[in-house]
C-alpha positions in Angstrom: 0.0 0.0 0.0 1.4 3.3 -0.7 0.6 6.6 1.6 -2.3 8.3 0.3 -1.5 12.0 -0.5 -3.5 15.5 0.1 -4.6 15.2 -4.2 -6.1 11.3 -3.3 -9.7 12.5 -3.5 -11.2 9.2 -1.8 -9.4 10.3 1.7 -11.7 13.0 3.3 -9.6 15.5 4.5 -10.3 16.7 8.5 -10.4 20.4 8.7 -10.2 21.7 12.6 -13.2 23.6 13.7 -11.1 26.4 14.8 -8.9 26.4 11.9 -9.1 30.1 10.2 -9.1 30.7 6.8 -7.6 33.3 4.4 -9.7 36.4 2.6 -8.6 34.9 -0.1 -9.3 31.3 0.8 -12.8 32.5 1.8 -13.1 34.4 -1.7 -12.2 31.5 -3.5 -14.5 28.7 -1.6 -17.5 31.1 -1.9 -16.8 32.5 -5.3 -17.6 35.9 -3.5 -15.5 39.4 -4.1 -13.2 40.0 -0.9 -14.3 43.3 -1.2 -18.2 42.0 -1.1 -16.5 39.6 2.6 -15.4 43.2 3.9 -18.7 44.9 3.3 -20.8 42.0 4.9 -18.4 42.2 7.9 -18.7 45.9 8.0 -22.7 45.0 8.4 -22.1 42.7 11.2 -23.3 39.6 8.8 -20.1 37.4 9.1 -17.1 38.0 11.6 -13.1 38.0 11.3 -10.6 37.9 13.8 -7.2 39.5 13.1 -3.6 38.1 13.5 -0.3 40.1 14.5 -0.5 41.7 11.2 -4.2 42.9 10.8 -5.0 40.4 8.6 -8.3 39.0 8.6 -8.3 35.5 9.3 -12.0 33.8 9.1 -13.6 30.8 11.4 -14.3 28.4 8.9 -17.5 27.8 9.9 -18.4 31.2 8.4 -18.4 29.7 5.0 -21.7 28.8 5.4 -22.8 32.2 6.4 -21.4 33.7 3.3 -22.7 30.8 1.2 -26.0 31.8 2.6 -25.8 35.5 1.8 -24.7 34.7 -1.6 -27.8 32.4 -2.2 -30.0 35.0 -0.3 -28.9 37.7 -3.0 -29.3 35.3 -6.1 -33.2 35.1 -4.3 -33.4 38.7 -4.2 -33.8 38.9 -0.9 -32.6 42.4 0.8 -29.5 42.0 3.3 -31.5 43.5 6.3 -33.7 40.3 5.6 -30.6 38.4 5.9 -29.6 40.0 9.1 -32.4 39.5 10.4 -32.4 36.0 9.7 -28.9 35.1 11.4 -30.2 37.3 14.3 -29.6 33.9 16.5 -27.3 32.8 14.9 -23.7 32.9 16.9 -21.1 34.7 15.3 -18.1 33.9 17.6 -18.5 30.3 17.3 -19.6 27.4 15.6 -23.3 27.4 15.6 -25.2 24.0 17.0 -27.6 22.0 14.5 -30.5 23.8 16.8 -29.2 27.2 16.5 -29.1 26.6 12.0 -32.9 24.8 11.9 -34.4 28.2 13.9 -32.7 30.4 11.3 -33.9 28.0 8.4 -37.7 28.1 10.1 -37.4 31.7 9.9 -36.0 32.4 6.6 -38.4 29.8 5.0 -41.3 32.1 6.5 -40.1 35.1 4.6 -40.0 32.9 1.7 -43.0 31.5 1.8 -44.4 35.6 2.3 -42.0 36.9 -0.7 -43.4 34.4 -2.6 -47.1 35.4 -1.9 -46.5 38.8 -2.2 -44.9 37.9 -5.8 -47.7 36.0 -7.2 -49.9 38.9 -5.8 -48.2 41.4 -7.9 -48.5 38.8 -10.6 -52.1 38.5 -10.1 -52.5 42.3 -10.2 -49.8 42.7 -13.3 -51.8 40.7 -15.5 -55.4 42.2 -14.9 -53.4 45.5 -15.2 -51.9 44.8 -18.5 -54.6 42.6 -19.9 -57.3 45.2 -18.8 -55.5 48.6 -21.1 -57.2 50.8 -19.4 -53.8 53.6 -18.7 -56.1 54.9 -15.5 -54.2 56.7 -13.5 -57.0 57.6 -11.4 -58.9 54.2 -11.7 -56.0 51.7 -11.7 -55.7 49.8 -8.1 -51.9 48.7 -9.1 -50.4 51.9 -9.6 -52.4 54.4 -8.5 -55.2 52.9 -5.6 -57.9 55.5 -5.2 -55.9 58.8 -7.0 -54.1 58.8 -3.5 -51.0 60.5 -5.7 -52.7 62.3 -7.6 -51.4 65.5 -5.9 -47.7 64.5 -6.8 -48.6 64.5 -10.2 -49.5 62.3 -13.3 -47.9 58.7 -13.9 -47.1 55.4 -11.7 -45.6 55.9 -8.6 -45.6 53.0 -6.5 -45.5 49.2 -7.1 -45.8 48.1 -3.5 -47.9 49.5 -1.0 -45.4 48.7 1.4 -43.1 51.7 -0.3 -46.2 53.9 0.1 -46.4 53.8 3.6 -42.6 53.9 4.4 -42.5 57.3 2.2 -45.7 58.9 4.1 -43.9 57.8 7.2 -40.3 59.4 6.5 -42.2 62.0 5.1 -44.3 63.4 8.0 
């Protein structure tokens, strides 16, 4: 028998929990920018630790975390969603089995609610487009009750949601 060597892709290789990993190393196992691993730090999303040198060094269990973000992005979903979503989820250490199903429960609620409120615009897309009728005083979609009509002529708002958050900063 001869030794089996780091290249023999039949021997799983046993990574250390604690071992840290590169920016680079991170970057290149996640196929995502350094630059995008500084910004998501700089948002509190995924943590570093720093040697001698200020270099980051990352606990490798935060390649799941940025795998995560990467997937949650590719969704379309907002980063404060996915903040929100690893709100229990430890930074400074390996997160338990328990700790990742809670997260998954939650973000598989706001999936299951982006995905309503996508087939709702849908719904109200297609009688829009299939009805013609321009309204900007009748149409429900873009203009609900002429409640913009004081800002002027044309669509405004897609998602009611926006509406409220303007009147809100607004007043």
């Amino acid at each position: 028998m001869t030794p089996q060597t780091e290249l023999d892709s039949t021997v799983p290789v046993h990574h250390e929990p604690d071992e840290l990993l590169t920016i680079g190393e991170m970057s290149r196992r996640t196929g995502v920018a350094a630059s995008a691993l500084r910004f998501y730090e700089d948002l509190g999303l995924i943590a570093s630790v720093r040697t001698t040198g200020n270099q980051r060094r990352y606990p490798r269990h935060m390649l799941r975390r940025v795998s995560l973000i990467a997937v949650a992005k590719r969704l379309g979903l907002p980063l404060s969603d996915v903040q929100e979503g690893f709100g229990d989820v430890p930074l400074d250490r390996t997160p338990s089995h328990e700790e990742w199903q809670r997260a998954s429960r939650q973000w598989k609620r706001r999936l299951v609610e982006r995905r309503r409120g996508l087939e709702r615009l849908e719904r109200e897309l297609t009688g829009c487009i299939g009805c013609g009728c321009l309204s900007m005083k009748a149409c429900a979609l873009l203009n609900p009750d002429d409640a913009l009509g004081e800002d002027g002529a044309g669509p405004r708002r897609l998602d009611p949601e926006l509406e409220r958050a303007d009147a809100d900063f607004d007043a």
